[in-house]
PDB file of N, CA, C and O in Angstrom:
ATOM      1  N   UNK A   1      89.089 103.361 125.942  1.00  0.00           N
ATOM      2  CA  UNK A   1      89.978 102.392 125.350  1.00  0.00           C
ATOM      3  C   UNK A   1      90.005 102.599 123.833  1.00  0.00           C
ATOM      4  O   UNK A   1      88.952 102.512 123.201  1.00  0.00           O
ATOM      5  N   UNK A   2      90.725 102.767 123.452  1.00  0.00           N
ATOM      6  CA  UNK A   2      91.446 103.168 122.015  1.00  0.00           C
ATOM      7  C   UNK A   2      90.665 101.629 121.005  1.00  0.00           C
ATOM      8  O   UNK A   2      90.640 100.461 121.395  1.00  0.00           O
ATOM      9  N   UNK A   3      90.315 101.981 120.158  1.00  0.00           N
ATOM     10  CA  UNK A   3      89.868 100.619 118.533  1.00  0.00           C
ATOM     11  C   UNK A   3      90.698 100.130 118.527  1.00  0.00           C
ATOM     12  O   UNK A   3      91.836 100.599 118.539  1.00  0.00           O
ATOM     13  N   UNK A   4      90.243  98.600 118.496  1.00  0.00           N
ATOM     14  CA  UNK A   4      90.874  97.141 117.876  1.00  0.00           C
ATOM     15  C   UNK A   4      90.245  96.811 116.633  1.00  0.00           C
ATOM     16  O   UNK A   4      89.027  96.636 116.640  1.00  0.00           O
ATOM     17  N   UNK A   5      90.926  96.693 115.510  1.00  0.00           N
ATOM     18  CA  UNK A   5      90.679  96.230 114.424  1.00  0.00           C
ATOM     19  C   UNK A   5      91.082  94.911 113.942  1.00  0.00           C
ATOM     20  O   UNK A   5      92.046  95.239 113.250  1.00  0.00           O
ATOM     21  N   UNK A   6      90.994  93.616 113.837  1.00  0.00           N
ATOM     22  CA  UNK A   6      91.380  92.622 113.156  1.00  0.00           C
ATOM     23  C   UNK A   6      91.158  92.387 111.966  1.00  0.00           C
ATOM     24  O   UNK A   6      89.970  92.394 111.646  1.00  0.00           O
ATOM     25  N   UNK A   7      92.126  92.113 110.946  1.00  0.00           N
ATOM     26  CA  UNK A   7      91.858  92.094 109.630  1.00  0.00           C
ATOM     27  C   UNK A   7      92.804  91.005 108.945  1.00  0.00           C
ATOM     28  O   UNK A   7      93.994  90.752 109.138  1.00  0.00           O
ATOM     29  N   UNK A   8      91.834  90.431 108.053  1.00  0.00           N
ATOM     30  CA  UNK A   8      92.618  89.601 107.327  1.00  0.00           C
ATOM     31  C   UNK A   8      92.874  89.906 105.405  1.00  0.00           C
ATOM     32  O   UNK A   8      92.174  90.418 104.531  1.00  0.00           O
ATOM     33  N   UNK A   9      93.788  89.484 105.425  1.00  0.00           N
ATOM     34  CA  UNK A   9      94.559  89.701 104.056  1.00  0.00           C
ATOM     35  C   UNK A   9      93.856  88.050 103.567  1.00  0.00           C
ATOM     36  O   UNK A   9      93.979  86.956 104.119  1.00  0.00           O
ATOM     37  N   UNK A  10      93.040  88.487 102.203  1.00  0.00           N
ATOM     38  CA  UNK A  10      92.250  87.818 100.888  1.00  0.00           C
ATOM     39  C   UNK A  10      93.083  87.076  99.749  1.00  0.00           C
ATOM     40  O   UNK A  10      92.706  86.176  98.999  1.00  0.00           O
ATOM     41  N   UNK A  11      94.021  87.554  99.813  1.00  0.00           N
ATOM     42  CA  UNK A  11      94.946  88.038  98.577  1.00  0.00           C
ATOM     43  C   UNK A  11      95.214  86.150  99.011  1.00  0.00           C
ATOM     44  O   UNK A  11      95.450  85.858 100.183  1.00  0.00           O
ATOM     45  N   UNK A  12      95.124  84.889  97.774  1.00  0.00           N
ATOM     46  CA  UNK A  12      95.529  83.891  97.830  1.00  0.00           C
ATOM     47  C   UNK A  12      97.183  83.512  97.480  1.00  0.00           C
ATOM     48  O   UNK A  12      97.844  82.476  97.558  1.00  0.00           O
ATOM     49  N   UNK A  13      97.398  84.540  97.169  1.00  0.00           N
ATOM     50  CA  UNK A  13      99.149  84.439  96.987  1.00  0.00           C
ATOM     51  C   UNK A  13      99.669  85.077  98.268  1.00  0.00           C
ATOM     52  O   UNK A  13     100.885  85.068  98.076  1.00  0.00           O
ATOM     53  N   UNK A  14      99.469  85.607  99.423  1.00  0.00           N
ATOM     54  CA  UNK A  14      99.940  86.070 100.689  1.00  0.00           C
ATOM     55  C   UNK A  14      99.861  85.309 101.642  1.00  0.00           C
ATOM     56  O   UNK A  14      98.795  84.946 102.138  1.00  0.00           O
ATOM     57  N   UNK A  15     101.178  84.911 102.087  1.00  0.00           N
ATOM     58  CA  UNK A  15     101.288  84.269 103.800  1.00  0.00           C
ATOM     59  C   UNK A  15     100.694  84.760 105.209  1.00  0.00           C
ATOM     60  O   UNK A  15     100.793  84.033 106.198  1.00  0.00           O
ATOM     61  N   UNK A  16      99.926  86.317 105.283  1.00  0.00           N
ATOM     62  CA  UNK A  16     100.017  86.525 106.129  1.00  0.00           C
ATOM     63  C   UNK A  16      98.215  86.085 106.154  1.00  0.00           C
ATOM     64  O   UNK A  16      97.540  86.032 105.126  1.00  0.00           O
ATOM     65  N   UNK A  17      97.861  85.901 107.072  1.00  0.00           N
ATOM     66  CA  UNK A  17      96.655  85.249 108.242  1.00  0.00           C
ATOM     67  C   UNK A  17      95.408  86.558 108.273  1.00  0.00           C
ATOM     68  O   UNK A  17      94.571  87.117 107.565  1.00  0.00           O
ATOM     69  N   UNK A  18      96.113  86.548 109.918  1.00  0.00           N
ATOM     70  CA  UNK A  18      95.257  88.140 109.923  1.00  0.00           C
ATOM     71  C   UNK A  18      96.472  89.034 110.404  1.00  0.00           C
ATOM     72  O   UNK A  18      97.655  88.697 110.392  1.00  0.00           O
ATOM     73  N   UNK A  19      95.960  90.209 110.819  1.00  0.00           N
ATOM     74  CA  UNK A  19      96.601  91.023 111.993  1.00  0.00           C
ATOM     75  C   UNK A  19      95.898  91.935 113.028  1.00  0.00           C
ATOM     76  O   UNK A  19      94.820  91.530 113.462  1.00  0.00           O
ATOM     77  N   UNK A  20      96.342  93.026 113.442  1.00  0.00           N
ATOM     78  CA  UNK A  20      95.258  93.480 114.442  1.00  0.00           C
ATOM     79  C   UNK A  20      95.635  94.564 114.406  1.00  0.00           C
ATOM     80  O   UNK A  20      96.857  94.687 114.487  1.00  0.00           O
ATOM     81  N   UNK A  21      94.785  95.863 114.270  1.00  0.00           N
ATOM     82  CA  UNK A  21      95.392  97.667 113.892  1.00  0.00           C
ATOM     83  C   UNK A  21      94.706  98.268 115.540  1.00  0.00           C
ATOM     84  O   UNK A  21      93.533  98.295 115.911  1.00  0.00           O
ATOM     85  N   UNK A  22      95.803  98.643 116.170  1.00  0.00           N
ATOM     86  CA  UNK A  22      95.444  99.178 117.390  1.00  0.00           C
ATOM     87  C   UNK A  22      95.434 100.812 116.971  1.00  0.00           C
ATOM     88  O   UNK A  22      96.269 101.368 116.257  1.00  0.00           O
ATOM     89  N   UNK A  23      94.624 101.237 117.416  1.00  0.00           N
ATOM     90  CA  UNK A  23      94.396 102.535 117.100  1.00  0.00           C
ATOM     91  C   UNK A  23      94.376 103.829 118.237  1.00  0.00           C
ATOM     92  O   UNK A  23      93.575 103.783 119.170  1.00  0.00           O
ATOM     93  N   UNK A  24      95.043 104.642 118.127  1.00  0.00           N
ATOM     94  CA  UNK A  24      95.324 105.975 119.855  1.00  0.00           C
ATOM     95  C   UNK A  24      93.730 106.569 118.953  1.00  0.00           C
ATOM     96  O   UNK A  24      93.002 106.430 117.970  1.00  0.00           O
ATOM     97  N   UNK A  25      93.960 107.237 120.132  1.00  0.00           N
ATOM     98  CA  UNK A  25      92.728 107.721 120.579  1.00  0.00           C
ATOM     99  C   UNK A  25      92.675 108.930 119.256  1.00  0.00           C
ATOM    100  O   UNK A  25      91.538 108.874 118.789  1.00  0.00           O
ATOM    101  N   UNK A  26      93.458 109.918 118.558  1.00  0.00           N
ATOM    102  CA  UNK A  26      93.883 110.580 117.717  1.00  0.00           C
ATOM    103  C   UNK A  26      93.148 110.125 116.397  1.00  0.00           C
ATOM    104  O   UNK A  26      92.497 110.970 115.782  1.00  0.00           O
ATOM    105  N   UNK A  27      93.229 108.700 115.886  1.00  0.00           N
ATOM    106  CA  UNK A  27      92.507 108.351 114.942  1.00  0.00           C
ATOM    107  C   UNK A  27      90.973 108.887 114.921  1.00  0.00           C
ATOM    108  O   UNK A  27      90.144 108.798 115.827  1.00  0.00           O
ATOM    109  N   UNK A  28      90.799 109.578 113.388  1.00  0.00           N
ATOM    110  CA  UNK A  28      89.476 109.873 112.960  1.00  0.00           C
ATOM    111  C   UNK A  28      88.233 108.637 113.165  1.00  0.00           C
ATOM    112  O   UNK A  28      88.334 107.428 112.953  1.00  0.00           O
ATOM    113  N   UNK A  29      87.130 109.370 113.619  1.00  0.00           N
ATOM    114  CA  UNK A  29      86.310 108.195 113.481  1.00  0.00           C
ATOM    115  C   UNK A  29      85.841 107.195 113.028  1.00  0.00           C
ATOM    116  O   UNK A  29      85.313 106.177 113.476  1.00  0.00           O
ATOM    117  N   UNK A  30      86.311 107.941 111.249  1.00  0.00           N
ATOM    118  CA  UNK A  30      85.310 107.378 110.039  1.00  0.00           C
ATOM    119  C   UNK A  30      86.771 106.235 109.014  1.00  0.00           C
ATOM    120  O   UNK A  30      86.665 105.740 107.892  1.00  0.00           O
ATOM    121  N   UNK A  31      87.818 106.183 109.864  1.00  0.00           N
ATOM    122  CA  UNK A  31      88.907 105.468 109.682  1.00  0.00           C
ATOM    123  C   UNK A  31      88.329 103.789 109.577  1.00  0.00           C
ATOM    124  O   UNK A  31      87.393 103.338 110.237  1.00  0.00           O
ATOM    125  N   UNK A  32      89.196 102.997 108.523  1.00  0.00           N
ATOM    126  CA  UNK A  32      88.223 102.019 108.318  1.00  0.00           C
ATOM    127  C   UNK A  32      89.103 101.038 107.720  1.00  0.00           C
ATOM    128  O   UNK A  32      90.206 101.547 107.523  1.00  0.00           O
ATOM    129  N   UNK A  33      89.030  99.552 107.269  1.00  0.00           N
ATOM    130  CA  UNK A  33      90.009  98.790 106.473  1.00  0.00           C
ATOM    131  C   UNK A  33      90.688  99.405 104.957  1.00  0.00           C
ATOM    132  O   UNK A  33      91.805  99.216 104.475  1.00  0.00           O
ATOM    133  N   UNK A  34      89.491 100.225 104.435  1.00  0.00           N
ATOM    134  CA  UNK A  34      90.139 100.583 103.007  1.00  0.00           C
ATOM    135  C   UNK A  34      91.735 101.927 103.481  1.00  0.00           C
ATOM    136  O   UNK A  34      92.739 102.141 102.802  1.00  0.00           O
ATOM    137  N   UNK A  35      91.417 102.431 104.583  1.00  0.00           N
ATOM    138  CA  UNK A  35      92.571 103.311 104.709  1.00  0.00           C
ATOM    139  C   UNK A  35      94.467 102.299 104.956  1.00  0.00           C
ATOM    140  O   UNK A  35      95.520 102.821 105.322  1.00  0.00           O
ATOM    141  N   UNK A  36      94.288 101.219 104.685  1.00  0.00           N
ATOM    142  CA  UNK A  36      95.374 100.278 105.382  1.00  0.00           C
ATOM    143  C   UNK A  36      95.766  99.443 103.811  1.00  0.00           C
ATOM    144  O   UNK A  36      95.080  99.502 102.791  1.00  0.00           O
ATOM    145  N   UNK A  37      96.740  98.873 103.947  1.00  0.00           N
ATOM    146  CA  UNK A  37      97.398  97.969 103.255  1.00  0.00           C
ATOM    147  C   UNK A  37      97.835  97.113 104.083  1.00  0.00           C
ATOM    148  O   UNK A  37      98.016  97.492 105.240  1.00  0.00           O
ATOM    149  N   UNK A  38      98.190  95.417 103.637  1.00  0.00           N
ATOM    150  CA  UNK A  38      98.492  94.606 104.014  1.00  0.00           C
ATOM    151  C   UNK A  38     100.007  94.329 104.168  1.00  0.00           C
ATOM    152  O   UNK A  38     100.654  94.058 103.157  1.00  0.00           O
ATOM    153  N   UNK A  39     100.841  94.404 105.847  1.00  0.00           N
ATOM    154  CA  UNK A  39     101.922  94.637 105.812  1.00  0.00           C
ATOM    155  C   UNK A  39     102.923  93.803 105.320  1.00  0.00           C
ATOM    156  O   UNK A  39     104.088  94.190 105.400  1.00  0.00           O
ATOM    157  N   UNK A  40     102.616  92.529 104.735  1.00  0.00           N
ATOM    158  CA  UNK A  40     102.994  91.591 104.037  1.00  0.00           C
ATOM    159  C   UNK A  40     103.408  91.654 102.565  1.00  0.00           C
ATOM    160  O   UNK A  40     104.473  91.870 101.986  1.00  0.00           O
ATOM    161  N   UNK A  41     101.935  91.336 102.115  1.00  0.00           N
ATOM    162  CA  UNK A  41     102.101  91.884 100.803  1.00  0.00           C
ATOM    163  C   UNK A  41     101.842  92.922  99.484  1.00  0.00           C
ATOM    164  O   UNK A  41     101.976  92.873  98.262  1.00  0.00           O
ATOM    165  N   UNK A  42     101.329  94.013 100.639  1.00  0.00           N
ATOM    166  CA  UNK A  42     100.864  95.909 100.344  1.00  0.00           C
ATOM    167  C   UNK A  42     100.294  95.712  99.655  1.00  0.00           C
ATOM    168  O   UNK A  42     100.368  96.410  98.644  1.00  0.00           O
ATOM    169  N   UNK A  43      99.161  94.441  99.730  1.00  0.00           N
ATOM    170  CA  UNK A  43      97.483  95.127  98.874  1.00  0.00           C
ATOM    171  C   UNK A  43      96.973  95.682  99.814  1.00  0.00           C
ATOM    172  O   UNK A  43      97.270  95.622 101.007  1.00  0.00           O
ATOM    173  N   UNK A  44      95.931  96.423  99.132  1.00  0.00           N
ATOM    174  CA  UNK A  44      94.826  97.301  99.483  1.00  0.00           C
ATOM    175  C   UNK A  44      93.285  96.490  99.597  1.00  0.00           C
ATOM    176  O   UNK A  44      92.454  96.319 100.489  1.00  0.00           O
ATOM    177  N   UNK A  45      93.422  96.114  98.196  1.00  0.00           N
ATOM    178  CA  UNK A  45      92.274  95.441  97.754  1.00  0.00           C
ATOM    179  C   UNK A  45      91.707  94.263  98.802  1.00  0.00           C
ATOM    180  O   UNK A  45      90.640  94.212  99.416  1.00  0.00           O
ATOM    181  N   UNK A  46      92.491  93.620  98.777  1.00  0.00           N
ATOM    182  CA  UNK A  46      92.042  91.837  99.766  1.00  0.00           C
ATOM    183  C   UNK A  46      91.955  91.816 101.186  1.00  0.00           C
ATOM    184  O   UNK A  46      91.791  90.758 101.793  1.00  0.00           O
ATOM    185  N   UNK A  47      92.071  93.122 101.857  1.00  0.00           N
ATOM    186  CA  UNK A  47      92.117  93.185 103.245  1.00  0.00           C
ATOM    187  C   UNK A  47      90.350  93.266 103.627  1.00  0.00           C
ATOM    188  O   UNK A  47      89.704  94.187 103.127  1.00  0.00           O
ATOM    189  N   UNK A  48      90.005  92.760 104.075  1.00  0.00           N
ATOM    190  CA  UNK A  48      88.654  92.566 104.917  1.00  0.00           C
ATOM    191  C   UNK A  48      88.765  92.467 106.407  1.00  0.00           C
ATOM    192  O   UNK A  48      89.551  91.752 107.029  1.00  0.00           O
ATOM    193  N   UNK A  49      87.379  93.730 107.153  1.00  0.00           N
ATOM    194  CA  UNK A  49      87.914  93.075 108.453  1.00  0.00           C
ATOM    195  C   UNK A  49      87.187  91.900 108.964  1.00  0.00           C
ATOM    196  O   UNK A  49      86.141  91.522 108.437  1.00  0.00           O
ATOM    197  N   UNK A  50      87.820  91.205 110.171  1.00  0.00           N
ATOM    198  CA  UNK A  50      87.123  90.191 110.526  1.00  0.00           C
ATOM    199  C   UNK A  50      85.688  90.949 111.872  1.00  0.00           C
ATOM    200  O   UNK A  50      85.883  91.828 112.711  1.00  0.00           O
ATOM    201  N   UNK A  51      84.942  90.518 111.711  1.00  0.00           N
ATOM    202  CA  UNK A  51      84.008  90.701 112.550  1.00  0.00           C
ATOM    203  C   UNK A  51      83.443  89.754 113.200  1.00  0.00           C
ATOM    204  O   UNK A  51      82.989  88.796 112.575  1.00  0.00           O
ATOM    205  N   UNK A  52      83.342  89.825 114.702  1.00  0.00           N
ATOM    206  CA  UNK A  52      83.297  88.525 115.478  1.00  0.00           C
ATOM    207  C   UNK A  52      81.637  88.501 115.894  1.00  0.00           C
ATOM    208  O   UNK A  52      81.180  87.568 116.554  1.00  0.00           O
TER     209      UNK A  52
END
């Protein structure tokens, strides 16, 4: 089964919540939140993932 990532956007001026990065099997291992931007409001910086 291919990585689930949930991540939420930090950034206090952005509407968006969290989201969730489904990942194929193709993705590198060492792939991680800093490789992503927030599809909302394209920071980099404020994305954290959530860990349950």
């Amino acid at each position: 089964m291919p990585k689930t990532l949930e991540v939420k956007c930090t950034n206090s001026e952005c509407e968006l919540d969290m989201f969730e990065l489904h990942y194929t099997y193709d993705m590198p291992d060492d792939t991680a939140v800093g490789d992503f931007s927030c599809p909302y409001c394209g920071s980099t910086d404020d994305l954290e993932e959530i860990v349950l």
